[in-house]
Legacy VTK file of the C-alpha trace (Angstrom):
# vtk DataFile Version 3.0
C-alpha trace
ASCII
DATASET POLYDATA
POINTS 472 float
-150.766 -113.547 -102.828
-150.677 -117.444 -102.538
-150.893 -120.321 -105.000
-153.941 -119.813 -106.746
-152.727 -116.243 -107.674
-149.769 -118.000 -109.133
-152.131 -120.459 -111.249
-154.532 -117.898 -112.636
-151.700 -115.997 -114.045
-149.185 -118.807 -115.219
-152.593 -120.824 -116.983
-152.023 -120.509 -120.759
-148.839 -118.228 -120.718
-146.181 -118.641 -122.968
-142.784 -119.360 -120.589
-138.880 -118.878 -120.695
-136.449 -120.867 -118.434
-133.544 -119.341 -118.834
-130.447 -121.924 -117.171
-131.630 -125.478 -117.184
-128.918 -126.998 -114.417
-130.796 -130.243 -112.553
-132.482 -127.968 -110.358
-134.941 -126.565 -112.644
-136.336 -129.489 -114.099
-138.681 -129.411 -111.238
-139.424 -126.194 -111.687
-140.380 -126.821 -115.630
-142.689 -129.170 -114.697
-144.254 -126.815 -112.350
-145.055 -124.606 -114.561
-146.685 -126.764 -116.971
-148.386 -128.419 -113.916
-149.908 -124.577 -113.032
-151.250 -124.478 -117.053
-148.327 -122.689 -119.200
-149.484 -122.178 -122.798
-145.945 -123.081 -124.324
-142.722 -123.675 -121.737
-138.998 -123.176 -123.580
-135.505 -123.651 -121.927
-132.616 -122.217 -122.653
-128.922 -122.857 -121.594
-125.371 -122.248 -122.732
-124.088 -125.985 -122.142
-124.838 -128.229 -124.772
-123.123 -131.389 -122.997
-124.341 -134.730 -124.035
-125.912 -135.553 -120.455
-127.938 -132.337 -120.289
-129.347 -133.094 -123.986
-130.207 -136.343 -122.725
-132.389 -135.022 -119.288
-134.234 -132.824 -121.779
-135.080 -135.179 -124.261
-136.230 -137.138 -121.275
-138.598 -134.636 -119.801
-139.624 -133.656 -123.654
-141.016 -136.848 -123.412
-143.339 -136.241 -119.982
-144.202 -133.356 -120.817
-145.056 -130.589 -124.119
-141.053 -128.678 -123.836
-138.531 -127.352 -126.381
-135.267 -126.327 -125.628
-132.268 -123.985 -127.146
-128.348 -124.798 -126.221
-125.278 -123.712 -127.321
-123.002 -120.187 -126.983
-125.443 -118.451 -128.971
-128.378 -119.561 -127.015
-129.941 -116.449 -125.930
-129.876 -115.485 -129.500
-133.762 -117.787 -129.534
-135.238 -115.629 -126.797
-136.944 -114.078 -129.984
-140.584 -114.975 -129.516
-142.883 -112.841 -127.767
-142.715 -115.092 -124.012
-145.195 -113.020 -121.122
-142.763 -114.517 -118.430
-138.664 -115.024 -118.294
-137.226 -116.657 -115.333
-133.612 -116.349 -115.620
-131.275 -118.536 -113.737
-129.467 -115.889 -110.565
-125.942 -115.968 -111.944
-127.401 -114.196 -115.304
-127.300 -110.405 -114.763
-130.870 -108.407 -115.382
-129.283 -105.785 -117.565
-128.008 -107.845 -120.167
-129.308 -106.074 -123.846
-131.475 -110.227 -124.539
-133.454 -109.714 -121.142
-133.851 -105.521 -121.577
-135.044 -105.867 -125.228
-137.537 -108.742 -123.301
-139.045 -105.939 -120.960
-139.501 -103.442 -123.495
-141.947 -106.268 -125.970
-143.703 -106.728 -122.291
-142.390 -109.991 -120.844
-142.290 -110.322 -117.101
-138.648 -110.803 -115.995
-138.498 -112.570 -112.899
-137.072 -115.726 -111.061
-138.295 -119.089 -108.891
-137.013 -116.953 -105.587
-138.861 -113.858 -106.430
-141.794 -115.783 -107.382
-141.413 -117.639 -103.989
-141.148 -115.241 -101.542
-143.962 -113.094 -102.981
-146.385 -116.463 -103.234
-145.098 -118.304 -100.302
-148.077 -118.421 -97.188
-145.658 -119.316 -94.502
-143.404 -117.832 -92.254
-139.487 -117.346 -94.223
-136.009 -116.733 -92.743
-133.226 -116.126 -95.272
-129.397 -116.261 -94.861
-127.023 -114.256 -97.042
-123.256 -113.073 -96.582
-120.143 -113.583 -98.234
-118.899 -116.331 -95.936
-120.876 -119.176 -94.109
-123.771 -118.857 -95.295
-124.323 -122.663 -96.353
-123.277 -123.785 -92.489
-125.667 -120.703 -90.750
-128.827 -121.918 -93.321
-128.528 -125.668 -92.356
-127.788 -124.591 -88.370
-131.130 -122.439 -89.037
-133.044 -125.583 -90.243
-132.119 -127.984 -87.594
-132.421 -125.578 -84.865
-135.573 -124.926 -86.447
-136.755 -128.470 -86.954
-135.640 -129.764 -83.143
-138.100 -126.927 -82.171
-141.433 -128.393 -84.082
-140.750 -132.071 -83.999
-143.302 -132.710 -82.220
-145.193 -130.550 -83.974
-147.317 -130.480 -87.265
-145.243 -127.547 -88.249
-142.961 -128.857 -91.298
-140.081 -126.754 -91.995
-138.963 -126.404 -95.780
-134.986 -126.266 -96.764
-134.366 -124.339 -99.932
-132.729 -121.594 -101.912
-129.459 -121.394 -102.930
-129.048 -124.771 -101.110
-130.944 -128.529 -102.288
-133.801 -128.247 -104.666
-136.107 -125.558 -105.809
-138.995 -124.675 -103.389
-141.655 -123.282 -106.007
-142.331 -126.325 -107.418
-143.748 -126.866 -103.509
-145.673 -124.215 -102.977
-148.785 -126.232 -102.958
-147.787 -128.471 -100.398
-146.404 -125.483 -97.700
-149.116 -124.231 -95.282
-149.298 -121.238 -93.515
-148.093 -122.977 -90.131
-144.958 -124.368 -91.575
-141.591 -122.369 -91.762
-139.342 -122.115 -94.514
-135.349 -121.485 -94.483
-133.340 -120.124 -97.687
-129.834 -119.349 -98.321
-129.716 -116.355 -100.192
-126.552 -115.654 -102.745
-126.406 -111.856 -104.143
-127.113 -113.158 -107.379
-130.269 -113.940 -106.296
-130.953 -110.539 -104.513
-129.928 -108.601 -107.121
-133.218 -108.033 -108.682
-135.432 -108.984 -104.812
-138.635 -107.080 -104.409
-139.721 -108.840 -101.568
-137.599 -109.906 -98.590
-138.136 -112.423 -96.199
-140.004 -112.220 -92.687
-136.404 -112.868 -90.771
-133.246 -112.034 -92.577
-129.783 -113.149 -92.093
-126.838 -111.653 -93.344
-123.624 -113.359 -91.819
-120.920 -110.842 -93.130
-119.880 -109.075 -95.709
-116.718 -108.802 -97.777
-115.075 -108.630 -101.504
-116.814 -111.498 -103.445
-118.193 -112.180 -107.157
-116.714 -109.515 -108.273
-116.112 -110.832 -111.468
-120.048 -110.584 -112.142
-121.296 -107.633 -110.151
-120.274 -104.530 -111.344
-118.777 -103.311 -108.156
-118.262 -104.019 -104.674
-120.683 -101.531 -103.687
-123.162 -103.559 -106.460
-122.448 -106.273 -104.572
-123.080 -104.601 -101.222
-126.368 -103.414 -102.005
-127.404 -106.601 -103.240
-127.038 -108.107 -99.933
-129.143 -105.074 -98.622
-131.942 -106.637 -100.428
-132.431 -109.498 -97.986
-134.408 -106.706 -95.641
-134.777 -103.729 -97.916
-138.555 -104.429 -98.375
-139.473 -105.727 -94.885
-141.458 -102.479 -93.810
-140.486 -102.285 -90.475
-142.424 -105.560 -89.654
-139.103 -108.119 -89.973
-136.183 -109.465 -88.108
-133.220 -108.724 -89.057
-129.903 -109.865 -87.951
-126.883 -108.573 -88.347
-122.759 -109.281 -87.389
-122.013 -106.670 -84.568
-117.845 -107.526 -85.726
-118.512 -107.141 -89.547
-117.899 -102.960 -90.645
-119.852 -103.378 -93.043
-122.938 -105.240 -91.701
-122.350 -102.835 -88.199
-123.106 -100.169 -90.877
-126.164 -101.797 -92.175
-127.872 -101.573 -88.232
-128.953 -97.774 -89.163
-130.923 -98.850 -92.303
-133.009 -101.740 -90.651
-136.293 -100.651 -90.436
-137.774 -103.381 -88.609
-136.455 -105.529 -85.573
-132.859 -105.970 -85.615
-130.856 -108.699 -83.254
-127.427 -109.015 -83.061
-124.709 -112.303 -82.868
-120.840 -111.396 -81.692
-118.102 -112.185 -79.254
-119.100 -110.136 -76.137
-122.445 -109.145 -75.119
-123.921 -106.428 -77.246
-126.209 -103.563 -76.779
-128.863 -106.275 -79.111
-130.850 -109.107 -78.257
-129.900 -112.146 -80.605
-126.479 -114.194 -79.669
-123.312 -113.693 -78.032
-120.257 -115.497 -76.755
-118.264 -114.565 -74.254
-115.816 -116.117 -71.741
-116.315 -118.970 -73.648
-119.765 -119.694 -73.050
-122.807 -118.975 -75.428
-125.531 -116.881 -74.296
-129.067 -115.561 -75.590
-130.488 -111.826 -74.991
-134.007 -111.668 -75.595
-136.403 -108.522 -74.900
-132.895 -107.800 -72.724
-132.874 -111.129 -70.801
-129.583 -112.592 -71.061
-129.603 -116.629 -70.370
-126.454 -119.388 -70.765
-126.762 -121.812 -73.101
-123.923 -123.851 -73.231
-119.961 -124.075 -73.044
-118.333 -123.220 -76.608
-116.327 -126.079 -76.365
-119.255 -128.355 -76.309
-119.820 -127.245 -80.216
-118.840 -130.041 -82.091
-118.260 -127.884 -85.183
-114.454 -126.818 -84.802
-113.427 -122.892 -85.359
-114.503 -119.553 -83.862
-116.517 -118.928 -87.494
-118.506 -121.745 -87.184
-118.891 -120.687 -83.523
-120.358 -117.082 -85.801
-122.368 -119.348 -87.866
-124.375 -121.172 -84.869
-124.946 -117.731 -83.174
-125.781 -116.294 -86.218
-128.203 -119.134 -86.538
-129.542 -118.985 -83.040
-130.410 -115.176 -83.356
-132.714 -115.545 -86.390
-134.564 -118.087 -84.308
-134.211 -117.262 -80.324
-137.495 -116.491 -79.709
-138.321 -120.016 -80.718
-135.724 -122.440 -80.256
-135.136 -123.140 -76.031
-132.178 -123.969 -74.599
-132.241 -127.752 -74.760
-132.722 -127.544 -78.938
-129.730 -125.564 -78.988
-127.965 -128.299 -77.328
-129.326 -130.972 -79.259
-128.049 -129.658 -82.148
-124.584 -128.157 -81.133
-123.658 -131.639 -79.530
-124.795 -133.631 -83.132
-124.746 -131.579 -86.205
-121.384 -132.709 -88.116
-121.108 -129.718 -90.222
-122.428 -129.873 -94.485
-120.542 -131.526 -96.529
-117.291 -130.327 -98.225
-116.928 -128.000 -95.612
-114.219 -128.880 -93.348
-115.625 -132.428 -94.256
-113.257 -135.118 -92.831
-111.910 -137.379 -95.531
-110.084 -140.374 -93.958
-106.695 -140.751 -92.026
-103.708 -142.179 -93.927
-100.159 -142.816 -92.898
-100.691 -140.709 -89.714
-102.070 -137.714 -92.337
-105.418 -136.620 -91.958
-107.289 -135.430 -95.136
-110.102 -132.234 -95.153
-112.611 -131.386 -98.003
-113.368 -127.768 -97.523
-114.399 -127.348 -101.276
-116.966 -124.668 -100.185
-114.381 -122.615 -99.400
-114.384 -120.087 -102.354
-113.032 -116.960 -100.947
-110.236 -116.114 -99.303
-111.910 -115.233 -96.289
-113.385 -118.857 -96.187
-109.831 -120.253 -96.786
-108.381 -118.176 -93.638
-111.232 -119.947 -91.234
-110.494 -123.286 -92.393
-106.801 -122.548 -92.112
-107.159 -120.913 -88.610
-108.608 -124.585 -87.655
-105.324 -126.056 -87.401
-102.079 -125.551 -85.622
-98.963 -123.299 -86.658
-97.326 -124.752 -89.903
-99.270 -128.385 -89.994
-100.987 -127.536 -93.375
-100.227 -129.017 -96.550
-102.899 -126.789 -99.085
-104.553 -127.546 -102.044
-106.129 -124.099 -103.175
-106.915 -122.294 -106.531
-109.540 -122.391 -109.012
-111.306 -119.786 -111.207
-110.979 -116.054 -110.154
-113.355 -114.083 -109.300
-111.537 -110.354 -109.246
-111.715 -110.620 -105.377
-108.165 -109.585 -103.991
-106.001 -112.392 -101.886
-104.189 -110.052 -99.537
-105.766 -110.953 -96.147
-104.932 -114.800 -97.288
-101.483 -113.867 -96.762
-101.197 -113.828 -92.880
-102.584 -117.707 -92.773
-100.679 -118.846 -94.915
-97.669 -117.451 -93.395
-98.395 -118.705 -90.095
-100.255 -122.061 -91.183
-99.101 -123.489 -94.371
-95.707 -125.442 -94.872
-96.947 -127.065 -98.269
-98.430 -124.511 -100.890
-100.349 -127.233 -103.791
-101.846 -124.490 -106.073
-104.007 -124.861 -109.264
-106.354 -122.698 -111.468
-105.530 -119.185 -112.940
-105.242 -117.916 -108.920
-102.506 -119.831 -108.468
-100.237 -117.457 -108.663
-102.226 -114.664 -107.365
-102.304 -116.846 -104.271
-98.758 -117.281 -103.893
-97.882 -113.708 -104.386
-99.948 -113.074 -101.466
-97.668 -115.611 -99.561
-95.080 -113.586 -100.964
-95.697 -110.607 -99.976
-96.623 -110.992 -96.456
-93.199 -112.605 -96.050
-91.432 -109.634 -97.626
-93.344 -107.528 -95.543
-92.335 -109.566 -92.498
-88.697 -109.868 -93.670
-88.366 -113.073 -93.447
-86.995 -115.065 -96.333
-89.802 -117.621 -98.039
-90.282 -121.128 -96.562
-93.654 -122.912 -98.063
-92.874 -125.200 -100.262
-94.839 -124.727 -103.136
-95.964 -126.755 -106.343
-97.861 -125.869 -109.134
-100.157 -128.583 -110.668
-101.905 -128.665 -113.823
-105.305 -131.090 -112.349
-106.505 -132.294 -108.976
-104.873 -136.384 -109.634
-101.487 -134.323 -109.814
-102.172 -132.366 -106.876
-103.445 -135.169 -104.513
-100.572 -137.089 -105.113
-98.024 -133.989 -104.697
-99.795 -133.539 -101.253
-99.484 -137.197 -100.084
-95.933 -137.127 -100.723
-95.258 -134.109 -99.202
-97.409 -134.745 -95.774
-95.617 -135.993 -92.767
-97.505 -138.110 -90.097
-99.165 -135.475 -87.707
-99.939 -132.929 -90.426
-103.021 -132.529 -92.640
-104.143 -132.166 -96.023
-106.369 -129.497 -96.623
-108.546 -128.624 -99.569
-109.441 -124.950 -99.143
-109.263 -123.411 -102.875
-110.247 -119.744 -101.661
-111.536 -119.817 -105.669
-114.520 -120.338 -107.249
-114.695 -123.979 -109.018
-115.453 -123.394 -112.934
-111.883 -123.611 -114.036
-112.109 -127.362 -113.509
-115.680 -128.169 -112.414
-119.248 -127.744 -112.512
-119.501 -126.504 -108.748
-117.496 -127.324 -105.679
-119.349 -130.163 -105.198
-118.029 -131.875 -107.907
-114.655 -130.307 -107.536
-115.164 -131.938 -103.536
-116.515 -135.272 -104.783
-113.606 -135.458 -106.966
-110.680 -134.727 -104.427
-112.507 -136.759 -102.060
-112.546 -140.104 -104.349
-109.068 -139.339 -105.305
-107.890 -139.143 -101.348
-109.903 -142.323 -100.887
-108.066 -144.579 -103.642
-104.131 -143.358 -102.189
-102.971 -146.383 -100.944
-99.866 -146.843 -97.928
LINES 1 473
472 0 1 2 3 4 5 6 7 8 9 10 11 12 13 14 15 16 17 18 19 20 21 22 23 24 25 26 27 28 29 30 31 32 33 34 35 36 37 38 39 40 41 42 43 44 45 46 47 48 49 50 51 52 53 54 55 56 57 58 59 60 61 62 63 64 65 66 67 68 69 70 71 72 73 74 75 76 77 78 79 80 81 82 83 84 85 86 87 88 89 90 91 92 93 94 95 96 97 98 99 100 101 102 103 104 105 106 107 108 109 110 111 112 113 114 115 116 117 118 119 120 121 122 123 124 125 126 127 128 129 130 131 132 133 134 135 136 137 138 139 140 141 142 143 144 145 146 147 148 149 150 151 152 153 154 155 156 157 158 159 160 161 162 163 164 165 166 167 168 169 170 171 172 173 174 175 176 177 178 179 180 181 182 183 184 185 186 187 188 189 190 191 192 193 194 195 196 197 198 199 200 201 202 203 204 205 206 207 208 209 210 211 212 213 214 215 216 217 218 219 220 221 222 223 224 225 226 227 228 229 230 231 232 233 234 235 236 237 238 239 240 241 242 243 244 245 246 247 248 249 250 251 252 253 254 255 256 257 258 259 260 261 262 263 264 265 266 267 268 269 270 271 272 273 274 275 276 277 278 279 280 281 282 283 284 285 286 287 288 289 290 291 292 293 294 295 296 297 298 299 300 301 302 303 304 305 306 307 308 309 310 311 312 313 314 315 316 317 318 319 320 321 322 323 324 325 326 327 328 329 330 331 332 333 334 335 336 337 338 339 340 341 342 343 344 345 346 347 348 349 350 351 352 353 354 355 356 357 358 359 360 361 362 363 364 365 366 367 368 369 370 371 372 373 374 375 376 377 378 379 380 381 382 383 384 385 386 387 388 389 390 391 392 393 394 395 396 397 398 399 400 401 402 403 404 405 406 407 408 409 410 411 412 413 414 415 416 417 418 419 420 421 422 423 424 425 426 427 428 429 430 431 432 433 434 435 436 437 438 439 440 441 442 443 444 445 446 447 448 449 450 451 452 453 454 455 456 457 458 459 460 461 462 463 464 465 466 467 468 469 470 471
């Protein structure tokens, strides 16, 4: 199937958007550009901006819209197709009454991979998946720059790619992050699949962690035996997944494995493919800091090893900076230096960033919204990294009691000093008191960012600005 499949069926049918953030406005517009009979949006924000952008767009182009708590409560009429925004569950009794009067429940992902004419690796997992994805594109995009090939960025991560599906040819290469939202309800997976590891997460919207789990299986459920996959050799869960894969499967890990894809070992990074082993580099030559993001370039360099050479590897290793709010340098003030790792919304993220840094040089700003994922493992790094404990959000306390605890189970007597602030002005300031010269300031929530925010970029944009204005 390709574009003009897409057309023939959209032409003249009656449309739902269901979630109307910034990114969809493209995606409206595609749809009327493709011939939609009637297009309506739907979203449970009725915030003065987002009224605004609509009315805006009303004015381009034929477009009604519903808002408000109740807005669900308009998907009455009898719409052929419903895309629903990922973070929606399927099952809900608006979307299941939908099916049964014949509407087509679907989203701009499903609709993408099954249109899409070019080649498409994906990248899912509970941790790093926004780091592996952009690794995956560069690598990617150092390969064919000399090329025609164009290679496409999309996904969970920048704009919508649907709205390009004219424009993508069957030489050019695409790269999507993947959340489990968004394979929840997959029917298609990608032609090289990702999945960087797998732990606790969202549990506070899938039903379970084996939900969750399955989700993620999605990503190369429907390959057929003609994919890629690969797949963590030191993650239990995705070591478990290496008897399902029924096409190709490569491999990333410290040591070398039994599985072409990428290893490290002694540090140095290496390459197996069809068995042949070759050096790439030195691991310290990696400008990216950590042993994860060390996972996230191998991880990378496995999906695309057969494709990238040696010297792109390098090219990109020795330049790429890292995404923003992850591990994001801020600025250096009175001998402190300040990190944006707003990303960070587990507690498995928050142990990498923490991990970074030397033995008790942290002063962290963490908490947010909770997301029923237990805090535990957090306790070790904090215990052995933090000296300052800045908490906010309802897992504030949840993260301190993991603090707790692995002191008590130590026996040694608690020694963070810990605060509890009510909004990110009063926590920024806390931690520039508290920070000696030598130490840093670390934003690392290990929470989701809806307490406060929209997302953790604006949660990241926010810290960041009020780090900036501190003054000596």
């Amino acid at each position: 199937m390709g574009i003009n499949d897409l057309r023939h069926r959209i032409a003249g049918r009656k449309i739902a958007v269901l979630g109307l953030c910034i990114s969809n406005f493209p995606l409206i517009e595609f749809f009327h550009k493709m011939g939609a009979g009637k297009i309506v949006g739907f979203d449970r924000s009725d915030s003065c901006e987002l009224k605004k952008r609509l009315d805006e767009l009303a004015l381009r182009i034929p477009f009604e819209y519903y808002l408000g708590e109740d807005y669900l409560s308009y998907l009455t009429d009898d719409f052929d197709e419903i895309y629903k925004t990922p973070v929606l569950r399927p099952d809900i009794p608006e979307l299941a009454r939908a099916r049964e009067r014949g509407a087509y429940v679907t989203s701009e992902m499903e609709e993408f991979l099954k249109h899409c004419p070019a080649k498409t690796y994906a990248v899912t997992g509970s941790d790093g998946k926004t780091t592996t994805t952009t690794i995956l594109y560069l690598l990617l995009k150092e390969a064919f720059k000399d090329k025609e090939t164009r290679v496409w960025l999309g996904g969970n991560i920048g704009k919508p790619v649907l709205p390009h599906l004219e424009e993508i040819d069957k030489e050019d290469r695409v790269v999507l992050e993947l959340s489990s939202f968004q394979l929840l309800t997959m029917t298609k997976s990608p032609d090289v699949s990702v999945v960087t590891n797998v732990s606790p997460n969202h549990l506070d919207v899938h039903k379970s962690y084996e939900e969750y789990i399955e989700a993620k299986k999605n990503i190369y459920r429907f390959q057929n035996g003609e994919g890629v996959v690969v797949l963590n050799s030191g993650n239990d869960v995705t070591l478990a997944m290496m008897n399902e894969v029924l096409g190709k499967t490569r491999a990333f890990g410290f040591g070398i494995g039994t599985w072409d894809g990428a290893y490290s070992l002694d540090g140095k990074l290496y390459t197996k493919v069809n068995g042949e082993i070759t050096e790439i580099m030195d691991t310290k030559d990696v400008l990216l800091p950590g042993n994860h993001n060390l996972e996230n370039y191998m991880a990378a360099i496995a999906a695309v090893c057969d494709v990238v050479s040696p010297k792109d590897i390098c090219n990109v290793a020795a330049t790429f900076k890292g995404v923003e709010h992850r591990l994001e340098f801020v600025r250096e003030l009175k001998g402190v230096k300040y990190f944006n790792s707003s990303i960070d919304s587990s507690p498995n993220r928050t142990m990498n960033a923490l991990n970074v840094f030397k033995d008790k040089e942290v002063v962290l700003i963490a908490g947010g919204a909770d997301k029923k994922i237990p805090f535990d493992s957090l306790g070790k790094a904090l215990f052995e990294k933090v000296r300052v404990l800045i908490l906010t959000g309802p897992t504030a306390k949840l993260i301190e009691n993991a603090a707790r605890d692995e002191y008590r189970r130590r026996g040694k007597e608690y020694d963070i000093v810990t605060y509890h602030c009510q909004n990110y002005e009063e926590a920024v300031e806390c931690a520039c008191k508290e920070a000696k010269s030598g130490e840093v300031v670390l934003l690392s929530p290990a929470s989701t960012s809806f307490d406060m925010f929209k997302n953790f970029e604006e949660r990241g944009k926010t810290f960041k600005y009020l780090v900036n204005k501190l003054t000596v």
